[in-house]
N, C-alpha and C positions, 0 to 999 in steps of 0.2 A: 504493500500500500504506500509503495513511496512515491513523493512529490516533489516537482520543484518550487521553490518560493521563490515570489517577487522579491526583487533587489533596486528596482529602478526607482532610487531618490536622488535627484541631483544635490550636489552641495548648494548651501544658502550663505551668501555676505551677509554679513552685520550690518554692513553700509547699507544695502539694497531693503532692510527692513526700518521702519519706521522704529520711533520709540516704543508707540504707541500698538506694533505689533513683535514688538524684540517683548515689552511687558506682559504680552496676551501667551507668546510663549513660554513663560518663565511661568506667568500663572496654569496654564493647561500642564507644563511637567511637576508643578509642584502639586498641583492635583490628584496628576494621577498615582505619586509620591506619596498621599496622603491615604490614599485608598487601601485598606484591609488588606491584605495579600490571600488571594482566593485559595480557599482550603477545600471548594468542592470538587475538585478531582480528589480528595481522601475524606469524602464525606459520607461516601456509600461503604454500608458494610459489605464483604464477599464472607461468600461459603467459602468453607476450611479448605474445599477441596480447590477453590480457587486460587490460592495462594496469598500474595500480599498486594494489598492495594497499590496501583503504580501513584506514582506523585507526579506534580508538575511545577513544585511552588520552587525548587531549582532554577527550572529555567523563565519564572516569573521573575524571582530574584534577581537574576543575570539581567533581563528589561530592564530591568527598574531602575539597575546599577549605570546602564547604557543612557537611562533619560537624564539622570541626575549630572553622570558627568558632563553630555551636551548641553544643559540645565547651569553646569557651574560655568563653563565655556564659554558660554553667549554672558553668562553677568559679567567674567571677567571684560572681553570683547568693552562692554556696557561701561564698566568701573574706568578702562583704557582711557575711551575715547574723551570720559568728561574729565579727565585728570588735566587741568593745565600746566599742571611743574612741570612734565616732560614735552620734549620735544617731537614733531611730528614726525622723526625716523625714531626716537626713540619706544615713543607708542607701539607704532608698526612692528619694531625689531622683538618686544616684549610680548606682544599679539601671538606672533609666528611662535614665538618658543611657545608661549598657552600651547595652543595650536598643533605641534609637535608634541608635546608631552602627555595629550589627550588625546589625540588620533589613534594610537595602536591598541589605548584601553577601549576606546567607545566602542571601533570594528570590530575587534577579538571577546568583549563583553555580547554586543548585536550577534553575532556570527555562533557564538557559544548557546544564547540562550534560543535562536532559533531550533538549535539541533537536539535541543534538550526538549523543548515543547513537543516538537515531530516525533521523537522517542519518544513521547509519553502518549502521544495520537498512537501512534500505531499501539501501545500496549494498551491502553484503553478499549482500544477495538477488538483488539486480541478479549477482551477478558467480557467482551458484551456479546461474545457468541456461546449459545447455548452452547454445556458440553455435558455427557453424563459425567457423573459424580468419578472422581477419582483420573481424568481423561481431559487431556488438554487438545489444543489443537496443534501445536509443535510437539515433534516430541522425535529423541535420538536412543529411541530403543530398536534394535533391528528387526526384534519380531512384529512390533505393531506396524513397522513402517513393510512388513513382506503383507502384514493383513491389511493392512490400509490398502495394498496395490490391488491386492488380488477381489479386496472388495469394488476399487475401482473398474478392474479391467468386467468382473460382471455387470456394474452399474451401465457402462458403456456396451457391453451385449446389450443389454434391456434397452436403451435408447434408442442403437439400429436396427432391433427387430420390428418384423414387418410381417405382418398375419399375411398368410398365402392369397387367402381370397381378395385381399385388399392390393397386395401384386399383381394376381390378375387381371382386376380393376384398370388396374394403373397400367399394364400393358396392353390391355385393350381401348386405352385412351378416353376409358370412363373418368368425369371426374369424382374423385374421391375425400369426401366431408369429412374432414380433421378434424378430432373430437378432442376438447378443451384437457380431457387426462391422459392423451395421448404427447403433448406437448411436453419436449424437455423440460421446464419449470415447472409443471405440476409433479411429473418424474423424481425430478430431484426432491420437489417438497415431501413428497411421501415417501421418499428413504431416508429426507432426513429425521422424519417425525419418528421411521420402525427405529434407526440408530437411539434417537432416545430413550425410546421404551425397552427396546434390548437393552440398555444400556453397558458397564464393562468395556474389556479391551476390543469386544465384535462390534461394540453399538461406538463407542467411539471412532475406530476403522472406518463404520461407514458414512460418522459424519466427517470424518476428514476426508474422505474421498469426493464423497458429494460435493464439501468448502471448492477441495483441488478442481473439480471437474466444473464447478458453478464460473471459476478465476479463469479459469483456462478455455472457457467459451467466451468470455466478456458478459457474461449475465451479473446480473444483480446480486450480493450474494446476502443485502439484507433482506430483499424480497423473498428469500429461501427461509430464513431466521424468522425474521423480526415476530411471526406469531408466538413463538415459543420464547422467545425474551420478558422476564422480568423487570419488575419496576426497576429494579436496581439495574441492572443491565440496559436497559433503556437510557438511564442516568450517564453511566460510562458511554455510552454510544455520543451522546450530545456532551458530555464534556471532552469528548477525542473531537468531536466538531468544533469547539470554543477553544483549544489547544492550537487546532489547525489554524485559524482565524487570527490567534495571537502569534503565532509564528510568523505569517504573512505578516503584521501590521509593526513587528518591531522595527523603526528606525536605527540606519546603521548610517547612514551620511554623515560626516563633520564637517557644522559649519565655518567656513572658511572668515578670516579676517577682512576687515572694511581697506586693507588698502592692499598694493600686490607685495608679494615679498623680496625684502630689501636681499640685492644682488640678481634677480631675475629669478621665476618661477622653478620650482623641480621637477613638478610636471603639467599634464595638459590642465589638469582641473583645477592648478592651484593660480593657472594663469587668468584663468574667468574670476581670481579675487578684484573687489572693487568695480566691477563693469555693474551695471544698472540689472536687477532680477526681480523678479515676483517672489512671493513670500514661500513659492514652493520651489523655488531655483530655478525655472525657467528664464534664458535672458530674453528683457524687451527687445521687442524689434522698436527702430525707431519712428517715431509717429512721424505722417505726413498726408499732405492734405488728398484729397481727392483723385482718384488717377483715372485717366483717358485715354483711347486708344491708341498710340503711337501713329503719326501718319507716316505713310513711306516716304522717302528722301526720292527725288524726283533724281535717275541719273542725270549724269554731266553731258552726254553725249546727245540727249535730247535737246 
């Protein structure tokens, strides 16, 4: 169940934000700074046979630590600019070292806590699928993974069989009404329902076969489950969705200083410091008025 995450935040100037929107960011990170550190990815209890509840307040941590350092970063930035005992290289020069010395925490805090959310997405998901008692759905035992196959390779009989008369049908270019239990997904749903009820190392086998065969067609594989999920399990499923959601949304950008750095840029991005942006680091284009079609330039030989 692995994903890629968005990464596309351009870096943001000091310069290019207002006071008045440099303060709205200090207030939105102190915010969200301020907010409980969510404990409900360990809020639901699991059955014994479940194991241990996964966590995610790790890689919340790791956020948090990301917002607060871009959060000190920009006041520094802030405290720089209104300082008038230094000089305007000296600001600059003082800026960049900030700058430098916050950069490798914020990206390596951003980059750590996405990876740790994602781990806890996937284990979440992992533990919101029905399993009988004692029987997970990983597992590095040799015998369950010979029964899991061989449960598999009958499941996959069962799917391409084909009643003779309904061959004949279809060879004689009758068309032939495809009956709703006949369908791979009702299939799968009623072996995975007998796995539970066998339950054990057979009734487990078949529902890992079923999970492997539901993945490996691109089907649904909540649509298989989600009947037989509990409350609690239901819980897990939407806190691996709100895991996933926070991985995406952590900011890893640092924002760059209001002027360019004294001795010339190190790299591409650090040369866009100082140029005019939108408060999401887009740079302006420059305004101008009204434009008209270009007439053609009349050749000279005419």
């Amino acid at each position: 169940m692995s994903e890629q995450v968005e990464q596309g935040h351009e870096a943001i100037s000091a310069r290019d934000m207002t006071s008045e929107e440099i303060q709205a960011e200090i207030a939105r990170v102190d915010q969200e700074l301020a907010k409980p550190v969510n404990d409900s990815f360990a809020s639901a209890s699991l059955e014994p046979s479940q194991g241990r509840v996964p966590r995610a307040n790790s890689g919340e941590t790791l956020a948090r630590e990301a917002q607060a350092a871009r959060r000190d970063l920009i006041r520094q930035y802030e405290s720089l600019d209104s300082d008038e005992r230094y000089t305007d290289e000296h600001r600059a020069s003082r800026a960049w070292e900030a700058y430098d010395k916050a950069k490798g925490t914020i990206e390596s805090k951003a980059s750590a806590a996405r990876e740790k959310l994602l781990e806890s997405a996937e284990d979440l998901e992992r533990s919101s699928i029905p399993f009988p008692g004692g029987q997970s759905l990983r597992t590095d035992d040799v015998q369950l993974l010979a029964l899991s196959q061989g449960e598999r390779s009958r499941i996959v009989e069962r799917l391409s069989y084909e009643h003779p008369s309904i061959a004949r049908m279809k060879a004689a270019g009758k068309n032939v009404p495809t009956s709703s239990e006949d369908r791979p997904a009702s299939v799968l749903r009623e072996e995975y329902a007998r796995g539970l009820d066998i339950g054990g190392p057979q009734g487990g086998a078949i529902c890992r076969a079923v999970i492997g065969l539901a993945e490996d067609r691109g089907m649904n594989v909540d649509d298989i489950v989600d009947e037989h999920r509990r409350e609690w399990q239901g819980d897990y499923l939407q806190n691996a969705q709100q895991a996933r959601i926070q991985a995406r949304s952590v900011y890893s950008r640092v924002p760059l200083p209001s002027t360019p750095r004294p001795g010339g840029a190190k790299s591409l991005e650090e040369s866009r410091a100082g140029k005019r942006r939108t408060p999401f680091g887009a740079i302006k284009k420059a305004s101008s008025g009204p434009t008209f079609p270009k007439r053609k330039k009349r050749p000279s030989w005419k």
